[in-house]
N, C-alpha and C positions, 0 to 999 in steps of 0.2 A: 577280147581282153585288152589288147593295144588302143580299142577305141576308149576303153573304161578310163585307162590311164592317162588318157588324150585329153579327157574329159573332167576328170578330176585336175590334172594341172592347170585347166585353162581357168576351172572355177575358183582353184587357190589361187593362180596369176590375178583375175580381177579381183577375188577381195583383197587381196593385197595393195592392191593399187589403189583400189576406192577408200581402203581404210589411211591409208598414204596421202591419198589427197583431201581425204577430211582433215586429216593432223594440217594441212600447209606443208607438210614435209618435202624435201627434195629426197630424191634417191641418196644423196649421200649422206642427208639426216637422218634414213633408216638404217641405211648400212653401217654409221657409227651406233645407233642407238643398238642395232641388234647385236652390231660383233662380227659382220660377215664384208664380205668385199660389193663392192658396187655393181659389179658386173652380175656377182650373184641373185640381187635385188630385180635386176632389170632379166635375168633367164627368165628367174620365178614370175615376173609379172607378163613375161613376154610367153610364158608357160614352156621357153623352151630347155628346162633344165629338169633334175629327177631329183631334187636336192633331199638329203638326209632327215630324218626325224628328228636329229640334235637342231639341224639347221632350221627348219620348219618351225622348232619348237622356239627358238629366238628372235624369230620375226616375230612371231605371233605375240611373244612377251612382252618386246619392245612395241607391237602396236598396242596392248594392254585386251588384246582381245581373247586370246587363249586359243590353244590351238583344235579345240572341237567347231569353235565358229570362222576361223579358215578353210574347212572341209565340209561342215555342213549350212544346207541352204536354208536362211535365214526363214524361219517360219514365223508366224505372228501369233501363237498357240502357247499354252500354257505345258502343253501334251506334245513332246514329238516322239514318233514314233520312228524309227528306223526298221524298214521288213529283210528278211535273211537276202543276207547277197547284198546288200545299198549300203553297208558297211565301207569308211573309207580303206583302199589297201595302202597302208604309207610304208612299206616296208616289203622288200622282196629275196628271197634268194634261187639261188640256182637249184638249189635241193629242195625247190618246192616248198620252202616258208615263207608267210605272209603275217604282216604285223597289221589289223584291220582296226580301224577306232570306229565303235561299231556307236558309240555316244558319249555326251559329257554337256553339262551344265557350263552355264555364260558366269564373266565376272561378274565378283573378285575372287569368288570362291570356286574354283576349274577342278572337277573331278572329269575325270575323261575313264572309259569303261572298253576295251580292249578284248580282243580276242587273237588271240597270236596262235602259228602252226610252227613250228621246228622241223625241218626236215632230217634224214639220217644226217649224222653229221652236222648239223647248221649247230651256228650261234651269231647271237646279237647282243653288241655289242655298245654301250649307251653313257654318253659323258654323263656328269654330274648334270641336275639342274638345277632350278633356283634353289636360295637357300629353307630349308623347310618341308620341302616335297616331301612325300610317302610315296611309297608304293605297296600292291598288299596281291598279291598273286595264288590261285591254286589251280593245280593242272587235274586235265580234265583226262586226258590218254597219254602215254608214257611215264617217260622219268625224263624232269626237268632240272637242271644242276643252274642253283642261282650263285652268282658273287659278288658280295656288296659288301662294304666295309673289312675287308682286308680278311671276309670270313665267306665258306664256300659250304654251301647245303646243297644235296643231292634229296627232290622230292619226289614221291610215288604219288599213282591216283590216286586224289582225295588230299594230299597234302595243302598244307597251305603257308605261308610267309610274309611278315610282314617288313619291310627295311627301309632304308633311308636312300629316299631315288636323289638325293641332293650329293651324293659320289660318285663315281666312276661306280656302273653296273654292268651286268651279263648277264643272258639268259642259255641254257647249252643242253643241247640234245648229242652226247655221245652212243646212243643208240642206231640202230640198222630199224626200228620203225621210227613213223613219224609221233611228234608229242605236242599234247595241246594243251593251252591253258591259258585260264580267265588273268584278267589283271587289271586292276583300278588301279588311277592314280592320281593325287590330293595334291593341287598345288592350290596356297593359301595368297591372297592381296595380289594377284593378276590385275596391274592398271593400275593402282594404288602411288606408285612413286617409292616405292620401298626399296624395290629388289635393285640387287647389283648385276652391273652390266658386265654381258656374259654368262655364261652354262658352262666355262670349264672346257 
């Protein structure tokens, strides 16, 4: 597992840097464009940091590339496939949850296709992103309690929810088992020049 995560940061450190050095950018043209500090910039690419999904997701923005093609290796196919287990893990807790981008489409239009675990107890916890984002979730085992927009749903298997990933969101398992569920998410003009800098 240590080696998976070894391996995954090292791939997100170089694309990061190769999309970095295609812009001319210097590290501290990314780190203003994204919203994060320079040091940050240079773990990620040096892969020696474990940096957040918030934070992942504003490099990615600022490089205009989205963050399914940060994690996965660039194929030249119409068709990718991803097989069970080759799912990226960008998301980890102690209670045995894991937040996996298991796919997602290149710009400007970024749907990324997710499979999340909650352990007893676990939540996660996710700044606003760009302006416009969706998100649209349904759990697959337990009960998943969402909060977005200053309003709080409690869903059973088979539920489903649609809301605005552009606020401050949650995902929460106050249950003793574990709870799982699907989750798309729609960010629109990835690379375009539109969106404002920063996620919030």
């Amino acid at each position: 597992m240590e080696e998976n995560i070894a391996s995954l940061a090292s791939a997100i450190g170089g694309r990061v840097k190769q999309e970095r050095l295609a812009r001319r950018w210097t590290l501290d043209q990314l780190a203003d464009a994204a919203g994060v500090s320079r040091r940050m910039i240079i773990n990620v690419e040096q892969a020696a940091a474990n940096p957040s999904v918030g934070t992942l997701l504003r490099i990615s923005d600022a490089l205009g590339v989205g963050l399914p093609d940060l994690v996965q290796t660039p194929e030249p196919k119409a068709v990718k496939v991803t097989r069970k287990g080759e799912g990226a893990v960008l998301w980890r807790s102690d209670a045995g949850g894991r937040g996996v981008l298991v796919a997602g489409t290149e710009p400007p239009e970024i749907v990324e296709l997710w499979d999340w675990t909650l352990g007893p107890g676990d939540q996660h916890t996710s700044e606003a992103h760009t302006p416009g984002t969706k998100e649209l979730l349904q759990v697959q085992e337990g009960v998943v309690i969402v909060t977005a927009a200053d309003q709080r749903v409690v869903l059973q298997v088979g539920d489903s929810v649609t809301f605005p990933g552009d606020v401050p969101h949650s995902y929460q398992n106050d249950n003793e088992e574990p709870a799982r569920f699907s989750l798309a998410v729609f960010e629109r003009g990835v690379g375009s020049g539109h969106r404002e800098s920063g996620k919030g």
